[in-house]
MIMARTI-172292 format. One record per residue: chain; z, x, y of N, C-alpha, C in turn. Coordinates in steps of 0.05 Angstrom, whole numbers, m for minus. Layout:
BEGIN
<rec><chaine>A</chaine><n_w>Z</n_w><n_u>X</n_u><n_v>Y</n_v><ca_w>Z</ca_w><ca_u>X</ca_u><ca_v>Y</ca_v><c_w>Z</c_w><c_u>X</c_u><c_v>Y</c_v></rec>
...
end
This chain:
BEGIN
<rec><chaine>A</chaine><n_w>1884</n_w><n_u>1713</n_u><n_v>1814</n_v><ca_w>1897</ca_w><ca_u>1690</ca_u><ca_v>1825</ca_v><c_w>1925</c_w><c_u>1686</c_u><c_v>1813</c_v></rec>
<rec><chaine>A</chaine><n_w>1927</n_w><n_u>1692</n_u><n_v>1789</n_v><ca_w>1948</ca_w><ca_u>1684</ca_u><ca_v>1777</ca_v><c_w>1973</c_w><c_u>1703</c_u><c_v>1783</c_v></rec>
<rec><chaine>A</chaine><n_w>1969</n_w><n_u>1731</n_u><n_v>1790</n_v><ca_w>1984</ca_w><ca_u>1747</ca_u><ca_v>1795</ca_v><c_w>1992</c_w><c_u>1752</c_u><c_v>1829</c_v></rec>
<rec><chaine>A</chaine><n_w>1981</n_w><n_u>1740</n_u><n_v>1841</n_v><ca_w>1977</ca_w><ca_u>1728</ca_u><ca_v>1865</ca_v><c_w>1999</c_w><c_u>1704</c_u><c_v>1872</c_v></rec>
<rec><chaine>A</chaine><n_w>1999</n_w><n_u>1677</n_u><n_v>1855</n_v><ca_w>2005</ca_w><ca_u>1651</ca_u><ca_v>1852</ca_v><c_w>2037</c_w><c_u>1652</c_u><c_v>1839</c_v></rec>
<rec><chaine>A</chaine><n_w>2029</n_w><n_u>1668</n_u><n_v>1810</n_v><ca_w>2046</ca_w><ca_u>1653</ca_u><ca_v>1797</ca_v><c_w>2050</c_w><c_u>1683</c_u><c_v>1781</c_v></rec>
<rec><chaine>A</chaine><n_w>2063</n_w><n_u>1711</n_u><n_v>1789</n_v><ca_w>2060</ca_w><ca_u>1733</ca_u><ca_v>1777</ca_v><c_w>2080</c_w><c_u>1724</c_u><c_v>1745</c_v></rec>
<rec><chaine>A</chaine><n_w>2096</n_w><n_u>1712</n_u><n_v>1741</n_v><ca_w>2117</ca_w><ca_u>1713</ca_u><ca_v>1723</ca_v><c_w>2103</c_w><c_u>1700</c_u><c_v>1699</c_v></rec>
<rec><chaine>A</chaine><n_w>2081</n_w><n_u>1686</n_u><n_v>1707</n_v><ca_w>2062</ca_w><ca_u>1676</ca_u><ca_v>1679</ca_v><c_w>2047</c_w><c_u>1697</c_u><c_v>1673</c_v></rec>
<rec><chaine>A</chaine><n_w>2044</n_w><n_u>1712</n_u><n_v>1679</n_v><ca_w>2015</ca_w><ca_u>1736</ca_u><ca_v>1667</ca_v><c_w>2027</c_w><c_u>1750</c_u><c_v>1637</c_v></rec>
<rec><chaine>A</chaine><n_w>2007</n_w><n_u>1735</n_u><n_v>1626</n_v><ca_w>2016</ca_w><ca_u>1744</ca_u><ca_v>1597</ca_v><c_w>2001</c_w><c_u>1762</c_u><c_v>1584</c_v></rec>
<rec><chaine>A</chaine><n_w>2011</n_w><n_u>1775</n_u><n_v>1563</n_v><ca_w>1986</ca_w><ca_u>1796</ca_u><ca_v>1548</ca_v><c_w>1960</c_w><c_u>1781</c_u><c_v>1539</c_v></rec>
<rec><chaine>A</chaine><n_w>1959</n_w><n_u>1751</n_u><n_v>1538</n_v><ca_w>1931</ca_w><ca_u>1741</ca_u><ca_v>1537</ca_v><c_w>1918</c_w><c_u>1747</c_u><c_v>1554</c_v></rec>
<rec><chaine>A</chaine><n_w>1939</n_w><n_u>1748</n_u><n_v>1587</n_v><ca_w>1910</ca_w><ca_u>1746</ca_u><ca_v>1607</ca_v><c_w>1897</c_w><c_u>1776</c_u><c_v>1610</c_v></rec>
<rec><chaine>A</chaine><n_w>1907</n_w><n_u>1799</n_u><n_v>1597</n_v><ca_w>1905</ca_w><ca_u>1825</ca_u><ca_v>1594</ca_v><c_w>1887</c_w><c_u>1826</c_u><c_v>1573</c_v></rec>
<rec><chaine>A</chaine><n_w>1880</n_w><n_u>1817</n_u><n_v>1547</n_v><ca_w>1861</ca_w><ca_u>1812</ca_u><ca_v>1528</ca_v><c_w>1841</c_w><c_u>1798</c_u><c_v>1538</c_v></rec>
<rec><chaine>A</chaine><n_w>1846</n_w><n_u>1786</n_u><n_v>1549</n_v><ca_w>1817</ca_w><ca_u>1769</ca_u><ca_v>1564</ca_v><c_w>1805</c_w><c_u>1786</c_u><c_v>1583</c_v></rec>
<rec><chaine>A</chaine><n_w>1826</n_w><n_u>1803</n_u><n_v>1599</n_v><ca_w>1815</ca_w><ca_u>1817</ca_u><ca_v>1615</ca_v><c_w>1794</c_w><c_u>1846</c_u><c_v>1601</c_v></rec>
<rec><chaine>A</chaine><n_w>1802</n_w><n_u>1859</n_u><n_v>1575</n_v><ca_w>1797</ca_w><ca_u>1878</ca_u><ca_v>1565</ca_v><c_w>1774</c_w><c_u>1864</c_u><c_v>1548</c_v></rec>
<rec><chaine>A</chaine><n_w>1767</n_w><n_u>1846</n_u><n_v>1539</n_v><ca_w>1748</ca_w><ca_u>1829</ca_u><ca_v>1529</ca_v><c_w>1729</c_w><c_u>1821</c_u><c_v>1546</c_v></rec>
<rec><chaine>A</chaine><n_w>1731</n_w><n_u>1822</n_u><n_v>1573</n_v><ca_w>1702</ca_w><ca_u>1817</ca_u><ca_v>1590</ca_v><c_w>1688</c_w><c_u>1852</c_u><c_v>1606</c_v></rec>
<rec><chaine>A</chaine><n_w>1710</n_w><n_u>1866</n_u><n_v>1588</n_v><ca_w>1690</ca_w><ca_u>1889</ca_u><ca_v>1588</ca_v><c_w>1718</c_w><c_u>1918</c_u><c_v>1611</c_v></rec>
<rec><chaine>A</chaine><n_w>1741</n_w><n_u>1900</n_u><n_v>1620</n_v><ca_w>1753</ca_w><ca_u>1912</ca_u><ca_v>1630</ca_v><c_w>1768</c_w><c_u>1934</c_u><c_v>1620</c_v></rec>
<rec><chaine>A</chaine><n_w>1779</n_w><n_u>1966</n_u><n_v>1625</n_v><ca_w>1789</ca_w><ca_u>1992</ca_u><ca_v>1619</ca_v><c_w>1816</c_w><c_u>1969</c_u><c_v>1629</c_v></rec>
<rec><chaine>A</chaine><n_w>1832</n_w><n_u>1993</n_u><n_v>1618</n_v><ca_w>1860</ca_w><ca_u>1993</ca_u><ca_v>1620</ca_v><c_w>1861</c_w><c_u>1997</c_u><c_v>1643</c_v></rec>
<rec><chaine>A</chaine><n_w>1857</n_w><n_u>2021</n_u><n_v>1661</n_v><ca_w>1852</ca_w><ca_u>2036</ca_u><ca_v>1687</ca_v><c_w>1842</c_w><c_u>2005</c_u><c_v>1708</c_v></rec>
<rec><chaine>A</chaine><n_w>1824</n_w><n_u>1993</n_u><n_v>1696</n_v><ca_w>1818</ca_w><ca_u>1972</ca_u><ca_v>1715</ca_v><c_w>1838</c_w><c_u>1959</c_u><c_v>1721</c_v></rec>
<rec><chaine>A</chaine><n_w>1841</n_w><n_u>1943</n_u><n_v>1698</n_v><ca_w>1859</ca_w><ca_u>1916</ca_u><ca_v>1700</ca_v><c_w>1891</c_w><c_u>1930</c_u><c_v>1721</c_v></rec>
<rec><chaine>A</chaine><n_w>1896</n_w><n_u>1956</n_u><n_v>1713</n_v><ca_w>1918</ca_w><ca_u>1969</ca_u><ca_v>1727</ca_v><c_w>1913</c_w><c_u>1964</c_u><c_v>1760</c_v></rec>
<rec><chaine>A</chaine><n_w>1890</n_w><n_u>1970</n_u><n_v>1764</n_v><ca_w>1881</ca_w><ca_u>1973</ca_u><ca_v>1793</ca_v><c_w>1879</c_w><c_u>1939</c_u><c_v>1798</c_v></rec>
<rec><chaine>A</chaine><n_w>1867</n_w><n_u>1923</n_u><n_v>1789</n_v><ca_w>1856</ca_w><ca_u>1893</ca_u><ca_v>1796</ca_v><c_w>1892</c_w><c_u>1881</c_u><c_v>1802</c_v></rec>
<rec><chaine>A</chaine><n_w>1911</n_w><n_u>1889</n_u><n_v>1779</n_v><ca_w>1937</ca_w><ca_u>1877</ca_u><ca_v>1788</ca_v><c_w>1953</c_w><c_u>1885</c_u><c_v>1815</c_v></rec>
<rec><chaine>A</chaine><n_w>1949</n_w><n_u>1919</n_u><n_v>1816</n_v><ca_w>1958</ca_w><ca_u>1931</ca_u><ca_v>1837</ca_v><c_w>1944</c_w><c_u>1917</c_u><c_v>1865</c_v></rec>
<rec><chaine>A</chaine><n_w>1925</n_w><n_u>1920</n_u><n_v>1863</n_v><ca_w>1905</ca_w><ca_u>1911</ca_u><ca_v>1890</ca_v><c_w>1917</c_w><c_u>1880</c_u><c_v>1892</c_v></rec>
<rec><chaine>A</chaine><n_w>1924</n_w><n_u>1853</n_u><n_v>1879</n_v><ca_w>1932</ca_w><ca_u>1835</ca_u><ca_v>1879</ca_v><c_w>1953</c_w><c_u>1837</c_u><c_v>1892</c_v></rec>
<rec><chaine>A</chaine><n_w>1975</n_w><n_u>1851</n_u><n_v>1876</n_v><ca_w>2005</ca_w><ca_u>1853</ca_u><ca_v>1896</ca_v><c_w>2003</c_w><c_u>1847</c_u><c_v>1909</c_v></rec>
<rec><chaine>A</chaine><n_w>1994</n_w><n_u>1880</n_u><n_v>1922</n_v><ca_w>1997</ca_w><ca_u>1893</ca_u><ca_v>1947</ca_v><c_w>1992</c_w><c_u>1874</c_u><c_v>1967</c_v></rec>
<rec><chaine>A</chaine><n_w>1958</n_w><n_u>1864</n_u><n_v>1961</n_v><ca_w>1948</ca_w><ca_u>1856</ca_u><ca_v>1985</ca_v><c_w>1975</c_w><c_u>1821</c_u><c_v>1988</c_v></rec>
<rec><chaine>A</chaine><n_w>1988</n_w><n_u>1808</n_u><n_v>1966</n_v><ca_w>1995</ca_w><ca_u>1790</ca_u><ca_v>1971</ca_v><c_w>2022</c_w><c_u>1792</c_u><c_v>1987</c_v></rec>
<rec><chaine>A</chaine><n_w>2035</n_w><n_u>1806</n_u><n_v>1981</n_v><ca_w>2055</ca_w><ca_u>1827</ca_u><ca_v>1987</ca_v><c_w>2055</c_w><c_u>1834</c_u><c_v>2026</c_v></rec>
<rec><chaine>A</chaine><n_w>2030</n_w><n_u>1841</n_u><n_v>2030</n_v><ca_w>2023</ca_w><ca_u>1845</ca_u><ca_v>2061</ca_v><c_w>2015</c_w><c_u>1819</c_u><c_v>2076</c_v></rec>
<rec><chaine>A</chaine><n_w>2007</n_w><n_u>1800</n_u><n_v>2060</n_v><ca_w>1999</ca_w><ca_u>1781</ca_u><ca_v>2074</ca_v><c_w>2028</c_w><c_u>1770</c_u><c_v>2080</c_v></rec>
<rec><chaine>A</chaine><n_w>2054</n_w><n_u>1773</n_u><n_v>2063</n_v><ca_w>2073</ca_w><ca_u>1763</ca_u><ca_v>2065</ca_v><c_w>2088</c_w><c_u>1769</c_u><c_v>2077</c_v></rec>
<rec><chaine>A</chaine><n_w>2090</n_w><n_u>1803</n_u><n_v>2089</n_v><ca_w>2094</ca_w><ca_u>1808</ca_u><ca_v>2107</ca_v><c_w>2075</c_w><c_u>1810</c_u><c_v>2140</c_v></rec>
<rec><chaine>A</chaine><n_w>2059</n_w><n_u>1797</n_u><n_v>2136</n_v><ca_w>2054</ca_w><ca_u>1798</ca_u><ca_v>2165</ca_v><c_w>2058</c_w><c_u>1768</c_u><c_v>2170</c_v></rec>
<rec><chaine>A</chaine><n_w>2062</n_w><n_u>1753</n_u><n_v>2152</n_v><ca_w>2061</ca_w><ca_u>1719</ca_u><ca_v>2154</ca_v><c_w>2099</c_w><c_u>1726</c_u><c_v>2172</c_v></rec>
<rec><chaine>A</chaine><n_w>2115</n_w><n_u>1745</n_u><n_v>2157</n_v><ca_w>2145</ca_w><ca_u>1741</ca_u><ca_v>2169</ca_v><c_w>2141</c_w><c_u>1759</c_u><c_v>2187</c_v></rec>
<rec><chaine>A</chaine><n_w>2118</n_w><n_u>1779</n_u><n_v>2206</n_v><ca_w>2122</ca_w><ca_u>1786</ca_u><ca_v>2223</ca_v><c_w>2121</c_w><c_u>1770</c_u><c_v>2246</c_v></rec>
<rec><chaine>A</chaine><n_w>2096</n_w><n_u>1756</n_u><n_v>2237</n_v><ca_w>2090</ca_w><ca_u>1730</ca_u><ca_v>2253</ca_v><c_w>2101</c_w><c_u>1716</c_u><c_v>2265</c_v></rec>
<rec><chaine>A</chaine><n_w>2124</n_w><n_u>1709</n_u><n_v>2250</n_v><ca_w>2150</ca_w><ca_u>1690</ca_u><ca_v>2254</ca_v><c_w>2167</c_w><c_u>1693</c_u><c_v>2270</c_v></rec>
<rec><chaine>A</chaine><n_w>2172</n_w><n_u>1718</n_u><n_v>2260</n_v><ca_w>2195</ca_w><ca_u>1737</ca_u><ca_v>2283</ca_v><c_w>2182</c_w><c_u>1739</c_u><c_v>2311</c_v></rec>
<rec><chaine>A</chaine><n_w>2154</n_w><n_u>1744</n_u><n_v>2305</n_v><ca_w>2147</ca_w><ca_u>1744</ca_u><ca_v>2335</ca_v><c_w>2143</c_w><c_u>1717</c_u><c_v>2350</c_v></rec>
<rec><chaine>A</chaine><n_w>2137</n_w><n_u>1700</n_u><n_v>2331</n_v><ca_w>2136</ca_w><ca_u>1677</ca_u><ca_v>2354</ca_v><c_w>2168</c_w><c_u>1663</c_u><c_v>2349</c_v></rec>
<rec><chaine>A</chaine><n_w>2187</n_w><n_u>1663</n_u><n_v>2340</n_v><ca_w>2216</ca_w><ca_u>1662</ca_u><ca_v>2339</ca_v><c_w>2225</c_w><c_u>1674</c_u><c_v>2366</c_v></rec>
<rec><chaine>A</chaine><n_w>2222</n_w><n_u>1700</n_u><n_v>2370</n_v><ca_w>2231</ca_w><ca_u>1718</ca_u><ca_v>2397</ca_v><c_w>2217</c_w><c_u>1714</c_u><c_v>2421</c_v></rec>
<rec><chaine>A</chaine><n_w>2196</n_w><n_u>1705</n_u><n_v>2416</n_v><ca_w>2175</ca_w><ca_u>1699</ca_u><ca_v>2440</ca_v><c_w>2191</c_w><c_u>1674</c_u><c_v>2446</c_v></rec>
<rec><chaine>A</chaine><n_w>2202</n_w><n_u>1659</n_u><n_v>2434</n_v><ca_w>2206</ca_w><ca_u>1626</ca_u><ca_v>2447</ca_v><c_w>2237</c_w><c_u>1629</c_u><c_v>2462</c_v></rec>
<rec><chaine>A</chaine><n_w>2250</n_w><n_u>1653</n_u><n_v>2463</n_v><ca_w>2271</ca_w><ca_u>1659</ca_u><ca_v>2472</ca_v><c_w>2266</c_w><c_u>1651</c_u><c_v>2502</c_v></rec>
<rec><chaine>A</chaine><n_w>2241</n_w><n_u>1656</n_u><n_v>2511</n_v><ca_w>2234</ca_w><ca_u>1652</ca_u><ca_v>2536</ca_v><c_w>2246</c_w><c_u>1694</c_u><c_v>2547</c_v></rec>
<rec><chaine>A</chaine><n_w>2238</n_w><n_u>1688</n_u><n_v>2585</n_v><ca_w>2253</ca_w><ca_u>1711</ca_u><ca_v>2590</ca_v><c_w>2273</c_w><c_u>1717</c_u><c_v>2605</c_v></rec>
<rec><chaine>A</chaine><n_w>2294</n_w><n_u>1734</n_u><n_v>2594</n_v><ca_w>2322</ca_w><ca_u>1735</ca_u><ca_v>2611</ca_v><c_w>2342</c_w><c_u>1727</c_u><c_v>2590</c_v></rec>
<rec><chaine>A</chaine><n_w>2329</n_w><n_u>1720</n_u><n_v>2562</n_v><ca_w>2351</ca_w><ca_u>1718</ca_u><ca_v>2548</ca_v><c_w>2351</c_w><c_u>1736</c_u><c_v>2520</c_v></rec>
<rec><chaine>A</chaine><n_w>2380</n_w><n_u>1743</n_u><n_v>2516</n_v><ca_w>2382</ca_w><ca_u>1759</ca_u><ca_v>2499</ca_v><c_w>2379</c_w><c_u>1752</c_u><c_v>2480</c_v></rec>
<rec><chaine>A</chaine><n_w>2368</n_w><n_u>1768</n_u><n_v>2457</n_v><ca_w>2363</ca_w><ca_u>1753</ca_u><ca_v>2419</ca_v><c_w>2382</c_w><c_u>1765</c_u><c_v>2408</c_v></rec>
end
């Protein structure tokens, strides 16, 4: 969540906590990656979204 929310707080605590409930290095690598990404895509389809209903409201016969 945090890397999701608020990436610029993730501190080497939340990386000790993470390696302390039993997590590899390899994980926590993957658990942040998989966060991005997926937040990253949701953010782009949220501005695909936009654009499409932005251009859709052009109506038709008019140029964008």
């Amino acid at each position: 969540g945090k890397v999701v929310a608020t990436p610029a707080l993730v501190t080497d605590a939340d990386f000790a906590a993470g390696r302390a409930a039993g997590l590899s290095e390899d994980q926590l690598f993957e658990v942040v990656v998989c966060a991005a990404v997926g937040q990253a895509t949701r953010q782009y389809e949220a501005g695909l979204a936009a654009l499409d209903e932005a251009l859709g409201s052009l109506g038709d016969g008019q140029v964008g």
